[in-house]
C-alpha positions, 0 to 999 in steps of 0.5 A, a space after each residue: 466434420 471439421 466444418 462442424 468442428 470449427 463451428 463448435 470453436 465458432 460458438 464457444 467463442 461466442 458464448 465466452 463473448 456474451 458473458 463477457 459482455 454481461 459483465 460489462 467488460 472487454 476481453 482485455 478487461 476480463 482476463 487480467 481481472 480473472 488473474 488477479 481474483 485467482 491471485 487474491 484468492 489464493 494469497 487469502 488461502 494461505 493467510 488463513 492457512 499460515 494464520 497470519 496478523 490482522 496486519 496483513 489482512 488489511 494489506 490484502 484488502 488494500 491490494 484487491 481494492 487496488 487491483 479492482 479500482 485499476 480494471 473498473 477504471 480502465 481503458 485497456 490500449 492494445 499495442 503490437 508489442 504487447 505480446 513480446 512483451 509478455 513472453 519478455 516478463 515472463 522471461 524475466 520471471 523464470 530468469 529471476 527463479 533460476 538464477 537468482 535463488 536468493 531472491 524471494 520467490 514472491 519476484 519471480 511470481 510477481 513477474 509472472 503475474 505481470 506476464 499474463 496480465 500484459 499477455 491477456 490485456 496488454 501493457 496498458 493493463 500490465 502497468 495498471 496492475 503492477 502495483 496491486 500485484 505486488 502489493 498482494 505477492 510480495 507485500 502481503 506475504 512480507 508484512 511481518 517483516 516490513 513491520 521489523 524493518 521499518 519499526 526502528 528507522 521510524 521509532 528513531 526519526 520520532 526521537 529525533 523530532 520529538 527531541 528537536 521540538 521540545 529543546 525549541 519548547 526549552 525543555 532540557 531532553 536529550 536522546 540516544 536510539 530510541 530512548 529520550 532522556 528529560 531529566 532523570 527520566 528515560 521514555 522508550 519509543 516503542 513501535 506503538 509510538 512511532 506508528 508502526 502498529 497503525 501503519 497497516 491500517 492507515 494505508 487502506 485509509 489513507 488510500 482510500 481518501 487518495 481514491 476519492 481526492 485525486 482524478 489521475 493517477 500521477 495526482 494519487 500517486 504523490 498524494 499517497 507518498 504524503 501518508 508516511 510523513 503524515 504518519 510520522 508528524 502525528 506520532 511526533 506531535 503524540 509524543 511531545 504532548 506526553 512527555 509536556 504532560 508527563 512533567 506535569 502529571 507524572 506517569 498518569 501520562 501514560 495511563 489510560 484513558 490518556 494513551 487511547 485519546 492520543 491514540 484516536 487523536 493521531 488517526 485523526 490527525 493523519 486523516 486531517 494532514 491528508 486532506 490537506 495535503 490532497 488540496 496542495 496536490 490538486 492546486 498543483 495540478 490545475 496549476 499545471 493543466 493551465 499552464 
C-alpha cells in the first residue's frame, strides 16, 4: 500500500509537471505567477465591490501588466538562502500586523505576498515582483488618497513655475498658494491643471513606452522616474500658454474647445518629453556598457 501510495504522489507530481511544462513555465515560473493572478484577481474584486474611480482601475492595469511583463521576461535563480528568506518576509509581515497596527494592512499583506513569491520562486523572482505587488496591495487601494496628497504639493510647483517663466516673459504676475494673481485677475491651479487628474493614466503610458524604450531594468527604472517631471513641465507649459492667452482674449481662454486642445496637447507633449528622455537614458547606457 505505501509503494502504491507514493506512486500516486509519484504521478500527481508529474501531471503538475506536464502542465507546467504546457505553459511554457518552470515551477519557480508557475507559482509566483499563480500568486500574483489570485492577488489581482482579488484586488479587482474589491474594486468592483467597493465601486471605485476609474483611476484606480488603471492603477490595477498597471500593476498586473507589471507583474506578467516581470514573469514572462524572467529567469528564475534558485539560491540556497531562498527559503530563509521567506519565512524572514514572512516574519516581517506578521511582525508588522501585530506590532504595528497603525500601519495599513496593505504592508503586512504586501510582505506576505513577497513571502510566498520568494518561497515559490526564490529572491530572484521575489525582487522581480515586489513592485507589481505593491502597486496592486498598497497602491490600488490608496488611490484616492495618493490623489489627495499629491494634488496641492504639484498644483504649488506648477504655480510656482508658471510664475517664474511668465516674469521672465515680462508679465507682472505674483502667486500665493496655488492661486496666480496678473493684474486684477486671480487664476486657481486646480488639480486638473496641475495634472493630477492625468496622473493615473499617464503612468500606464508612460510605463508602457518604458517597456519598449528600455532593455534593463536599471534603463526602465530611470527612465519612468522622468514621468512626473515630464508631467509637471507639460502642465506648466499648459498654464502659461493660457494665461498669455487670457491677456489677449479674455476668459474665452478657458472655454471650450480651448481647455480640451490644451488638454490633448499636454498628453502629447508628455509623451514627446518621454521619448526623449528615453534616448538620453539609452545613450547613457551604451555610454557606460563601453566603457
Amino acid at each position: 500500500m505505501l509503494v502504491d501510495g507514493e506512486n500516486v504522489w509519484e504521478s500527481e507530481d508529474s501531471d503538475r509537471e506536464l502542465f507546467m511544462l504546457q505553459l511554457g513555465m518552470e515551477r519557480e515560473r508557475f507559482y509566483p505567477a499563480l500568486i500574483m493572478t489570485l492577488t489581482a484577481a482579488t484586488v479587482l474584486g474589491v474594486l468592483m465591490f467597493d465601486s471605485a474611480a476609474a483611476g484606480a482601475y488603471v492603477l490595477w492595469f498597471l500593476g498586473a501588466g507589471l507583474a506578467f511583463l516581470s514573469i514572462r521576461e524572467a529567469v528564475p535563480k534558485p539560491w540556497p538562502i531562498d527559503a530563509p528568506v521567506a519565512w524572514g518576509l514572512l516574519l516581517a509581515g506578521i511582525s508588522v500586523a501585530l506590532l504595528l497596527p497603525s500601519l495599513p494592512a496593505g504592508w503586512a499583506l504586501w510582505l506576505a505576498v513577497c513571502a510566498l513569491c520568494a518561497y515559490s520562486g526564490g529572491i530572484y523572482m521575489a525582487r522581480r515582483l515586489a513592485l507589481p505587488a505593491l502597486v496592486l496591495v498598497l497602491v490600488v487601494p490608496s488611490a484616492g488618497f495618493l490623489y489627495l496628497l499629491l494634488s496641492f504639493p504639484l498644483s504649488r510647483l506648477c504655480t510656482i513655475l508658471t510664475v517664474g517663466i511668465l516674469k521672465l516673459l515680462g508679465v507682472r504676475c505674483g502667486f500665493d498658494q496655488a492661486i496666480i494673481y496678473v493684474g486684477e485677475s486671480r487664476i486657481a491651479v486646480t488639480a486638473a491643471c496641475s495634472g493630477i487628474e492625468l496622473l493615473e493614466a499617464m503612468l500606464l503610458l508612460g510605463w508602457l513606452i518604458v517597456h519598449f524604450e528600455q532593455k534593463t531594468l536599471g534603463g526602465r527604472f530611470l527612465h519612468f522616474l522622468t514621468l512626473l517631471p515630464a508631467i509637471v513641465l507639460s502642465n506648466t507649459l499648459r498654464l502659461v500658454v493660457v494665461i498669455l492667452l487670457y491677456l489677449m482674449i479674455g476668459d474665452c481662454a478657458f472655454d471650450e474647445p480651448l481647455h480640451s486642445i490644451f488638454g490633448y496637447c499636454v498628453v502629447i507633449l508628455t509623451v514627446l518629453l518621454m521619448f526623449g528622455t528615453g534616448k538620453i537614458v539609452r545613450k547613457r547606457e551604451a555610454a557606460e556598457h563601453e566603457e
